[in-house]
N, C-alpha and C positions, 0 to 999 in steps of 0.2 A: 504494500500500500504506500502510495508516495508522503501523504501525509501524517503519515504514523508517528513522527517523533516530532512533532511540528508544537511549537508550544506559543503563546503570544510574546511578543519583542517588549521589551521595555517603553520602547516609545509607542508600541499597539495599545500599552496597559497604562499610558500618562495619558494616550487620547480619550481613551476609557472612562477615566475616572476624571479627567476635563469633561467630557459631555455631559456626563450624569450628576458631577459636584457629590462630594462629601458632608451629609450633615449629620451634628451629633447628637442627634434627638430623633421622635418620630413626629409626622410632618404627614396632610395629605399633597399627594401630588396632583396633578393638573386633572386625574382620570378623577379625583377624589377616591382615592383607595390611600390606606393606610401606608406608610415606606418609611423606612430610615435610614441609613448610613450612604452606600453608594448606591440608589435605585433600587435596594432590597424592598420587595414586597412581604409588609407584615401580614396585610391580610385584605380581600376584597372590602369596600366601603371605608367610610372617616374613622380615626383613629377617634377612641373613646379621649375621655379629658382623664385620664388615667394616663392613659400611654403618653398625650401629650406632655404630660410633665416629667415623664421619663426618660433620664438621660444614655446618651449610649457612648460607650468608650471607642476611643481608636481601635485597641485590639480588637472589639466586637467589630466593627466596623471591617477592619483587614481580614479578620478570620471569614466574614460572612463575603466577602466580597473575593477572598480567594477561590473558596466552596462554587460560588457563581464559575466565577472563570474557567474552573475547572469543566465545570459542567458543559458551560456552551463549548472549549476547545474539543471534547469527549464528539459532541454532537457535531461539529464541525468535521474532524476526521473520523467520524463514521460515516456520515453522508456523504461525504465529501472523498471519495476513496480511487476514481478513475481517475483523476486528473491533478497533475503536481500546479500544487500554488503558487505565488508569488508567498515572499515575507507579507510584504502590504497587505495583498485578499486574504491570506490568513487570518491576521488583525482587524480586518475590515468585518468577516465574515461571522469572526467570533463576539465584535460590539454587536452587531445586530441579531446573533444568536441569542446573545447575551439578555440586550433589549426585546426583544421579540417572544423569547422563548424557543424551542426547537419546534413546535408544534408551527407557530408563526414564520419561523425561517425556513420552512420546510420547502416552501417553490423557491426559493433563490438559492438555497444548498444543492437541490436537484438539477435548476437550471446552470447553476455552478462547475458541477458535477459532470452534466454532460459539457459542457466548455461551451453552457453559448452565453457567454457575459453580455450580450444587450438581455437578454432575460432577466438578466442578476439584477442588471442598474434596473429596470421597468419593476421587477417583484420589489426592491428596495424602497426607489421613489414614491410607486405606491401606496406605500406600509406610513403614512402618516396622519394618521387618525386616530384620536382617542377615544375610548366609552367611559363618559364621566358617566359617576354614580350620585344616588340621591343619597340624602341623609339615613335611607334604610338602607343602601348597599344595594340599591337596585339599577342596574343597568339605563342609564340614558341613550339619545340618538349621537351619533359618532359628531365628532368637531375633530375638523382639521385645526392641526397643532405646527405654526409653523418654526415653532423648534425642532419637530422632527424632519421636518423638510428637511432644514440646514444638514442635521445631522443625517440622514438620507443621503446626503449631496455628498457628504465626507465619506460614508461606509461606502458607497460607490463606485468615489472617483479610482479605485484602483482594477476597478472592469470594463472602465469605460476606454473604448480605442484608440484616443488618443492619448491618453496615460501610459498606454502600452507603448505609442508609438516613441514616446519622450528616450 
């Protein structure tokens, strides 16, 4: 398997943790779902006024955010098994794993996968919509989120033809 021992670069895991920000508490996010440290999801719907006053440590923060990474690089070179990667779409592939979920990156792993990177950028660009929640945790209609654009634009640009041509 070509990317079997592939792990994220340093500078994959500072974009990382640049998009998503470090906070040391919990927080609802933009979906309104529960989250704290680096984009860790506590739990679907607003954090109770419990959790809000609870604080979180760095180590909690680095341990729960390594467990993440781990997971989507896992899901990355399992889907991702016909075709050798660039450093870059490694990195690129595992934020948005990362973000996404595997369930969610599952067409741009594929399309990946088979090597047709305009797939990857379209499944990528795509993918910027949020399901905010009400105050009971119940699913709203989707809003475009144009922080994920941006970051969309970033997981991308290492699929996109002209990057390659650089």
């Amino acid at each position: 398997m070509p990317n079997e021992t592939m792990r994220t670069s340093t500078a994959g895991l500072s974009a990382l943790r640049a998009r998503e920000g470090a906070i040391l508490h919990y927080y609802n996010d933009i979906a309104n779902n529960c989250t704290f440290g680096v984009g860790a999801l506590a739990h679907h719907g607003p954090c109770t006024e419990e959790e809000m006053r609870r604080p979180v440590s760095t180590a909690d923060v680095n341990a729960q955010l390594a467990v993440s990474v781990r997971s989507a690089e896992a899901a990355v070179r399992r889907q991702v098994s016909a075709r050798e990667l660039t450093q870059d779409q490694f990195d690129a592939l595992v934020s948005y794993t990362f973000n996404t979920g595997p369930t969610g990156a599952h067409p741009a792993l594929a399309a990946a996968n088979a090597g047709l990177d305009e797939q990857v950028v379209a499944h990528m660009t795509r993918n910027v919509n949020v399901h905010p929640r009400d105050v009971h945790g119940r699913r709203l209609r989707a809003v475009r989120s144009a922080g994920l654009v941006n970051r969309r634009r970033e997981e991308a640009a290492p699929f996109r033809i002209e990057a390659r041509a650089e």
